[in-house]
Wavefront OBJ file of the C-alpha trace (Angstrom):
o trace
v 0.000 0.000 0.000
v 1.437 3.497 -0.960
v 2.358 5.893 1.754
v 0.352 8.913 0.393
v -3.228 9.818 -0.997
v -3.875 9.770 -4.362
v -6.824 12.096 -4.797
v -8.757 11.175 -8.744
v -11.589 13.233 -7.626
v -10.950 16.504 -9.295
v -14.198 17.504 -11.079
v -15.445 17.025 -7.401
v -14.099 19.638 -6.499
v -9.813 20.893 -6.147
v -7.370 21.501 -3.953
v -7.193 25.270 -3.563
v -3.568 26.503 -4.907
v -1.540 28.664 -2.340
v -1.991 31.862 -4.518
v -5.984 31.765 -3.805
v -5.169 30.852 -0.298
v -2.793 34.386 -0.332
v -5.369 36.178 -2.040
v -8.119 35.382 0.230
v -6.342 36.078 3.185
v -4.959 38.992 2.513
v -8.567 40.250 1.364
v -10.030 39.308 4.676
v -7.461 41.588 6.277
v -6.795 44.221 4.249
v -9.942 44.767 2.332
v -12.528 43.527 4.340
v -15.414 46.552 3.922
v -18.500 46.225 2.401
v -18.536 47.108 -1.337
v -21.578 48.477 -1.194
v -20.707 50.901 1.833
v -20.273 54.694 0.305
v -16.933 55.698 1.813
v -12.983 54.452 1.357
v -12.725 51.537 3.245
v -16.214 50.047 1.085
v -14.975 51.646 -2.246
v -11.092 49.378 -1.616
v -13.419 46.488 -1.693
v -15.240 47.446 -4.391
v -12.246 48.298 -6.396
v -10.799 44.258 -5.641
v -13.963 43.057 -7.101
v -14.262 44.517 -10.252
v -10.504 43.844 -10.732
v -11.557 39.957 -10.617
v -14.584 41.070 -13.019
v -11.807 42.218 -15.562
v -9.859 39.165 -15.114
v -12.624 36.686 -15.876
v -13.686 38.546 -18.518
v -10.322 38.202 -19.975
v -10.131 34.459 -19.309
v -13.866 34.188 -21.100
v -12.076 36.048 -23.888
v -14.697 38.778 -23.393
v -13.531 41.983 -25.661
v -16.758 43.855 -25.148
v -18.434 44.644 -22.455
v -20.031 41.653 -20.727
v -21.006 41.698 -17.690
v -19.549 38.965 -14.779
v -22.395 38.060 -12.013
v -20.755 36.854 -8.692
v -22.805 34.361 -7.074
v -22.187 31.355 -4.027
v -21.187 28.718 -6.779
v -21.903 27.209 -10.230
v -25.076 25.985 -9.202
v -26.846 29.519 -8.220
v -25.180 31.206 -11.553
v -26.987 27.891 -13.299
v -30.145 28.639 -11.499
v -29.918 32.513 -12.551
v -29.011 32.160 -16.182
v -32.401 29.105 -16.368
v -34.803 31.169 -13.858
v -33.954 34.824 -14.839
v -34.219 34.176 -18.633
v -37.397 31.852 -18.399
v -39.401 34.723 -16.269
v -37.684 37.273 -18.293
v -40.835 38.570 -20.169
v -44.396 37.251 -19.485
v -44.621 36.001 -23.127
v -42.598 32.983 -22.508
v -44.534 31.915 -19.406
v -47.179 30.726 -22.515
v -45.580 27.481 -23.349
v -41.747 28.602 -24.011
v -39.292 26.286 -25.348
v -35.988 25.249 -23.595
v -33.995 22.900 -25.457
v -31.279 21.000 -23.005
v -28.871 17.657 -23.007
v -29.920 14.469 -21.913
v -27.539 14.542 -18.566
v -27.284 17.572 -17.443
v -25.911 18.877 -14.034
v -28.701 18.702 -11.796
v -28.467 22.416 -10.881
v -29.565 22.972 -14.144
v -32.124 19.426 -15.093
v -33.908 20.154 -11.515
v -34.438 23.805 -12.526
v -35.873 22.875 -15.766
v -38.394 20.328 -13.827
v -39.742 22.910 -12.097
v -40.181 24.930 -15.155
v -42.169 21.866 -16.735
v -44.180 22.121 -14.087
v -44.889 25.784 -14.646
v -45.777 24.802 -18.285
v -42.857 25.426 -20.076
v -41.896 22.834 -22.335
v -38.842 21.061 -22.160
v -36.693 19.065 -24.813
v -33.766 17.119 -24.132
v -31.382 16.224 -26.724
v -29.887 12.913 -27.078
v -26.198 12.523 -25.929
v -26.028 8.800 -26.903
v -21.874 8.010 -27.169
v -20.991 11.579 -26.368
v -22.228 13.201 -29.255
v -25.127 15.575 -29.088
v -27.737 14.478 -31.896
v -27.882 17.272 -34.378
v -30.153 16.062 -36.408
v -32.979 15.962 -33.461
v -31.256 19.627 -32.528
v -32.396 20.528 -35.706
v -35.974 19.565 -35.977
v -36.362 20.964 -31.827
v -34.942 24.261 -32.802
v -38.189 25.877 -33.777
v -39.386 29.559 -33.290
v -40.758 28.998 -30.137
v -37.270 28.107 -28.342
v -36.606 30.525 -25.470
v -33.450 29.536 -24.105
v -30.717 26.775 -24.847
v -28.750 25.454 -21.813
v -26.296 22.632 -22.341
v -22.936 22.101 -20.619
v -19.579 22.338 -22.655
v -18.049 19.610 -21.314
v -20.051 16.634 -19.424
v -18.614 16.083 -16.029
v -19.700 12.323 -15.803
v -18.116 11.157 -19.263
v -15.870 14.056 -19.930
v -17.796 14.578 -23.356
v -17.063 17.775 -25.294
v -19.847 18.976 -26.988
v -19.818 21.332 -30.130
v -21.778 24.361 -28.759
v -20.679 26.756 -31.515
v -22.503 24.929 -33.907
v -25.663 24.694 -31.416
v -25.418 28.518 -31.329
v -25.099 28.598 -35.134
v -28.404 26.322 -35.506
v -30.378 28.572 -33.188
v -29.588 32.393 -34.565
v -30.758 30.570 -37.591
v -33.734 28.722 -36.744
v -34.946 30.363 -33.046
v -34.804 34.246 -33.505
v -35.972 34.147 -29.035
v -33.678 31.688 -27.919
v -30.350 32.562 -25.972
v -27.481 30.209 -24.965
v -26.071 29.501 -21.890
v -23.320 26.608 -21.293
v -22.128 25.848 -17.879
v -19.054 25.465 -18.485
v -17.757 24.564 -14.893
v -15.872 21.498 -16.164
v -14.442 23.241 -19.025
v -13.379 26.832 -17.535
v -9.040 26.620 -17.913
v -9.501 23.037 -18.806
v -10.158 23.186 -22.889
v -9.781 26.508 -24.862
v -12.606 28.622 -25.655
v -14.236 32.081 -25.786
v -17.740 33.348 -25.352
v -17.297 34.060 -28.738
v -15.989 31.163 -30.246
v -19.012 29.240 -29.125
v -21.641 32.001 -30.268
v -23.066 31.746 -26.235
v -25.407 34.538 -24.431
v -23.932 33.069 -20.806
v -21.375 31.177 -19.429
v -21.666 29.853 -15.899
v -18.014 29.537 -14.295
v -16.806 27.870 -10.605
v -14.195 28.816 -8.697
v -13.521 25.004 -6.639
v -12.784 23.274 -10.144
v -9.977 25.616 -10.427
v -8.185 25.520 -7.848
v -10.026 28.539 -6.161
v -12.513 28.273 -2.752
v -15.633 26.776 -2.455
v -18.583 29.150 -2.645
v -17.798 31.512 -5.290
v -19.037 31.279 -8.886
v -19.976 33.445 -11.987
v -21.895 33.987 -14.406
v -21.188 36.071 -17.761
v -24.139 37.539 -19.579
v -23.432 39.014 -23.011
v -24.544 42.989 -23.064
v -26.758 42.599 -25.922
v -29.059 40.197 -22.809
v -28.476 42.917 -20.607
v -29.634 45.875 -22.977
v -33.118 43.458 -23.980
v -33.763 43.279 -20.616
v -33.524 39.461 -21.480
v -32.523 38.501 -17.898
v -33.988 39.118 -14.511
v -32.840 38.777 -10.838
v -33.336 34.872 -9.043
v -32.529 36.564 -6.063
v -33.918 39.676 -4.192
v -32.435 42.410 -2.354
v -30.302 44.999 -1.752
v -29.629 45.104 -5.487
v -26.025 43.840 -5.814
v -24.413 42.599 -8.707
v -26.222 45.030 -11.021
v -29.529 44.202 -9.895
v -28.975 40.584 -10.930
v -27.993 38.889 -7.639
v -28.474 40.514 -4.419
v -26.499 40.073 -0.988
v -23.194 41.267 0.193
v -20.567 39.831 -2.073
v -17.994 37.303 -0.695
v -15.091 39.890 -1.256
v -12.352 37.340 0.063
v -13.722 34.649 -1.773
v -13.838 36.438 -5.009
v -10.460 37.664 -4.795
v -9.358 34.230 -4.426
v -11.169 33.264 -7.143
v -9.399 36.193 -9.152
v -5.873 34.520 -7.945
v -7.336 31.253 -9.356
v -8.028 32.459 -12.255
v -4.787 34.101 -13.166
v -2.550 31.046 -12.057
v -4.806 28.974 -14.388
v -4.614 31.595 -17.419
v -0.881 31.668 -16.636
v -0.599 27.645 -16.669
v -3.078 26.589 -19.383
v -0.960 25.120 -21.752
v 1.055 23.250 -19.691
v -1.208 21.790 -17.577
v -3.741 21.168 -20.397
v -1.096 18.832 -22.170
v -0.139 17.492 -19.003
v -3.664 16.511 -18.232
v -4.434 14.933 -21.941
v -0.735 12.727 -21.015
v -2.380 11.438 -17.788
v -5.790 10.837 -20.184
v -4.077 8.983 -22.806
v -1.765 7.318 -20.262
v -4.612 5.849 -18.479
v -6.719 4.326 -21.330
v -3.240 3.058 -22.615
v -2.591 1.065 -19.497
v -6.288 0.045 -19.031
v -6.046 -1.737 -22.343
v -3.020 -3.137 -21.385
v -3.675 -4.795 -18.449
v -4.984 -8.201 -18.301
v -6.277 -8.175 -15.241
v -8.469 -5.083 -16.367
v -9.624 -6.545 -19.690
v -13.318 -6.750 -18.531
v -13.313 -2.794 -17.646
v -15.131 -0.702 -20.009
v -13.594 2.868 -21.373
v -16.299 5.234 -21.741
v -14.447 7.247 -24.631
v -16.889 10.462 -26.201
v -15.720 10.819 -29.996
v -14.323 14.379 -28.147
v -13.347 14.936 -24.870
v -11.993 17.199 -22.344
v -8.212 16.336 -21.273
v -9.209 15.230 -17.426
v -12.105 12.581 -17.606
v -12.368 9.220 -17.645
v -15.345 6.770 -17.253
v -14.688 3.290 -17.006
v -17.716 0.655 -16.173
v -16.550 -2.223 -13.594
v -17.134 -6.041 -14.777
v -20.433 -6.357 -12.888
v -19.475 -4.396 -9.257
v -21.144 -1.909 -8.294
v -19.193 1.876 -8.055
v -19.722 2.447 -4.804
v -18.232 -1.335 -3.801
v -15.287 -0.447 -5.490
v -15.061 3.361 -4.486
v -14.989 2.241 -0.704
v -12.466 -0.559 -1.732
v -10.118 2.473 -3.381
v -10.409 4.207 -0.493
v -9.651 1.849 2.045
v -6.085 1.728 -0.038
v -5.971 6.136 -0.157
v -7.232 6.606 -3.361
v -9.844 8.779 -4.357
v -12.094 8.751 -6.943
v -15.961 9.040 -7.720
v -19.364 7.361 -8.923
v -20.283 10.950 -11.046
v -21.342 14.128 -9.628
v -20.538 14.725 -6.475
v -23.575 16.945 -6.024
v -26.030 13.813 -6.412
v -24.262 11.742 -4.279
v -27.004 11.797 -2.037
v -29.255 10.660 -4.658
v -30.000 7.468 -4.995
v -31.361 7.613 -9.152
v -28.917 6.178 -11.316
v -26.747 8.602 -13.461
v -28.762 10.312 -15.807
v -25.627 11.132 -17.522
v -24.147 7.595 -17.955
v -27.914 6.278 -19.038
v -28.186 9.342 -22.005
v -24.517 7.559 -22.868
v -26.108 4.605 -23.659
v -25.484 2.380 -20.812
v -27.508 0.006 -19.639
v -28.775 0.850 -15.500
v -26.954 -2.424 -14.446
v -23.394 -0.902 -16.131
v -24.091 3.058 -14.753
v -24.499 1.362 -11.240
v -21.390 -0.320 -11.988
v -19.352 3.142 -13.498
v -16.850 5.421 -11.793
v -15.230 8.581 -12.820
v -11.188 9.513 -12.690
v -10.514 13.449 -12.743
v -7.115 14.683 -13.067
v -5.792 17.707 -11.836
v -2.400 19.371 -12.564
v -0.785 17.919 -8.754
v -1.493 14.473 -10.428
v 1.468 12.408 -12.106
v 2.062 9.200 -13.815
v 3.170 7.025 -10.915
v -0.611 8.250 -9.138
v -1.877 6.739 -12.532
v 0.292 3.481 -12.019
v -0.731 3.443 -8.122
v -4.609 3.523 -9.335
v -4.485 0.755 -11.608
v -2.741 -1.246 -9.832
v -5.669 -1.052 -6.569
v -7.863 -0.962 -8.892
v -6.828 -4.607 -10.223
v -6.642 -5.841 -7.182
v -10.426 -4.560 -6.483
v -11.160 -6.292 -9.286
v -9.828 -9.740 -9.026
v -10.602 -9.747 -5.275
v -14.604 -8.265 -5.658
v -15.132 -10.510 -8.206
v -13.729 -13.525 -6.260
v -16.100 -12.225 -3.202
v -19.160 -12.601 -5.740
v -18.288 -15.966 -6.766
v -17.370 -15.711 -10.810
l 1 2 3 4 5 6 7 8 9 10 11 12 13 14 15 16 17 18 19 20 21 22 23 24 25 26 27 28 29 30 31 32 33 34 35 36 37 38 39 40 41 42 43 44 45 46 47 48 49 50 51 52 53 54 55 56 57 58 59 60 61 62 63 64 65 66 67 68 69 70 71 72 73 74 75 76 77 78 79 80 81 82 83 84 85 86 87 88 89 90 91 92 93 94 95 96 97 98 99 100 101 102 103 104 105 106 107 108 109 110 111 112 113 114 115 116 117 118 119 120 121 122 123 124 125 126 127 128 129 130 131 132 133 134 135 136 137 138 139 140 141 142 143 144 145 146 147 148 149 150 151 152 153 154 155 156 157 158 159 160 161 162 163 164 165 166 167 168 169 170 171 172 173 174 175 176 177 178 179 180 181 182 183 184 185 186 187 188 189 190 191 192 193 194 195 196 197 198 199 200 201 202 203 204 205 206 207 208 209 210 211 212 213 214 215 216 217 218 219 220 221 222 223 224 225 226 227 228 229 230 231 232 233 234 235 236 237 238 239 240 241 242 243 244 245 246 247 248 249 250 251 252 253 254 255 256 257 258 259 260 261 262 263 264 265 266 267 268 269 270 271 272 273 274 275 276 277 278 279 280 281 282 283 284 285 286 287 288 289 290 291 292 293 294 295 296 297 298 299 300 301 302 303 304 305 306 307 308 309 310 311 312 313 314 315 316 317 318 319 320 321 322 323 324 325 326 327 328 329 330 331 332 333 334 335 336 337 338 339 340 341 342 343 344 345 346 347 348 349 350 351 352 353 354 355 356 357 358 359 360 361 362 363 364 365 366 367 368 369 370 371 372 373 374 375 376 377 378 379 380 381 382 383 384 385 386 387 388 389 390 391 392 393 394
């Protein structure tokens, strides 16, 4: 047994690097007013935050004049950009269309229940293999779409999607219809702009970057803000340009900022060093004969720090409490429905069967990881496997 953790868990959430650790200290002690308070001390804070507004907008590869929403975390900026564009103008309260992926984040598919139950009509697009369906895209895209919200890159199967030609299907085809991509998994992970993929918003996390937890974003384009084409989720004090009220997390943001810059700073590096680990992984899985009854979930494109692989009839969370018993970290799918007992909606719009999603886990790299982790991983996991298997008799 190694001496050390090995922590695979990285779309779960990351270990914060030491410059947003820095950052948010020094914030808490040295600019620690309220940015809303009219007088020096509030207007220092003020002046931190919309420095970290100008560095994500950079990062988005914003050259106009978006605007950056602070919120508590991906999932509020999810719930913003679905909510505050679906009640955005009384018209689309009379059966509006949202077009969406078949596995979605739940902080965006639970949303868009509870717009079906308001009478807004709902579409999701097939995902079989990792591949949206553009043909069905196509046919859904009609006049009455509203709003398109699909993530850039799964975080269950690591599947990249092609979003710039979903946006170039709906100016076409849906002359209503905005898109928003959360883009958690993707943010400093795979190169893009808000303009390369034609989107309207882009909802951002700070944990999946090495930043805190609590602290997300979302960008809205201006041409949502000048139509009005956006309301507040959350009522207040009028913060965040009247889009999401409450005192902003000052330290939290600024960390964020620090995040952000280290991960600007390092993307090329660590994005090859994260498709290495990738490629190293599915190499040695194929390799090993003690893993030849494992299953590579592979999309036809896919982000450099995913990997699915379905277990030879044992269940994930059998063999996630077997890895962990031996340090190693890794996960069933979204950490935020781990209390949820459903099978992965994401693995089932794959194409898996519900006896092989039961049986699925995910490895997430992160830049701390390194080939000998890889080596460490498969070399429990093959021992999980020949020793489960033994316990269930095959």
């Amino acid at each position: 047994m190694q001496n050390r953790e090995i922590y695979l868990d990285n779309s779960a959430t990351t270990r914060i690097c030491s410059a947003a650790l820095a950052a948010y200290v020094e914030a808490s002690e040295a600019h620690w007013g309220n940015p809303s308070s009219r007088h020096s001390r509030g207007k220092d804070a003020e002046d931190l935050i919309s420095g970290v507004r100008a560095d994500l907008r950079a990062a988005l590869g914003d050259t106009g004049n978006g605007t950056v929403v602070f919120t508590a975390g991906g999932t509020e900026a999810n719930n913003l950009a679905v909510f505050g564009r679906a009640l955005s103008k009384p018209r689309f309260a009379r059966g509006g269309k949202i077009l969406t992926t078949a596995g979605e984040h739940s902080s965006i598919a639970q949303p868009l229940a509870a717009l079906r139950d308001k009478g807004f009509r709902v579409v999701e697009i097939p995902t079989r293999g990792g591949a949206l369906d553009m043909e069905v895209l196509r046919a859904e895209m009609t006049p009455d779409v509203i709003l398109v919200t699909m993530m850039l890159v799964n975080n269950e199967t690591g599947a990249l999607y092609d979003l710039a030609a979903v946006s170039r299907v709906m100016r076409a085809q849906s002359r209503d219809a905005v898109l928003h991509t959360d883009a958690t998994q993707a943010f400093l992970k795979v190169p893009f702009t808000v303009k390369s993929l034609g989107a309207d918003m882009v909802t951002v996390s700070s944990h999946k970057i090495e930043g805190p937890k609590g602290v997300g974003a979302l960008w809205v384009s201006p041409e949502l803000i000048r139509t009005r084409g956006l309301v507040a989720h959350a009522l207040g004090g009028g913060q965040e340009g009247g889009l999401r009220s409450g005192t902003e997390n000052v330290p939290g943001i600024a960390a964020f900022g620090a995040a952000v810059r280290r991960g600007r700073a390092d993307f090329q590096a660590e994005s090859a060093h994260l498709r290495e680990l990738r490629e190293y992984l599915t190499e040695q899985v194929r390799n090993t004969p003690a893993l030849s009854e494992v299953i590579l979930n592979l999309p036809p494109v896919a982000a450099p720090h995913i990997v699915s692989m379905t277990m030879p009839d044992i269940k994930s969370e059998t063999m996630l409490h077997f890895l962990s018993g031996r340090g190693i970290y890794v996960s069933s799918g979204s950490a935020c429905s781990s209390h949820d007992t459903h099978l992965s909606g994401a693995m089932l719009a794959f194409g898996l069967s519900d006896r092989a999603a039961d049986c699925t886990i995910r490895v997430s790299f992160g830049n701390r990881n390194t080939r000998e982790d890889v080596d460490l991983f498969l070399a429990a996991l093959s021992d999980g496997v020949g020793s489960l298997i033994r316990v269930k008799g095959r």
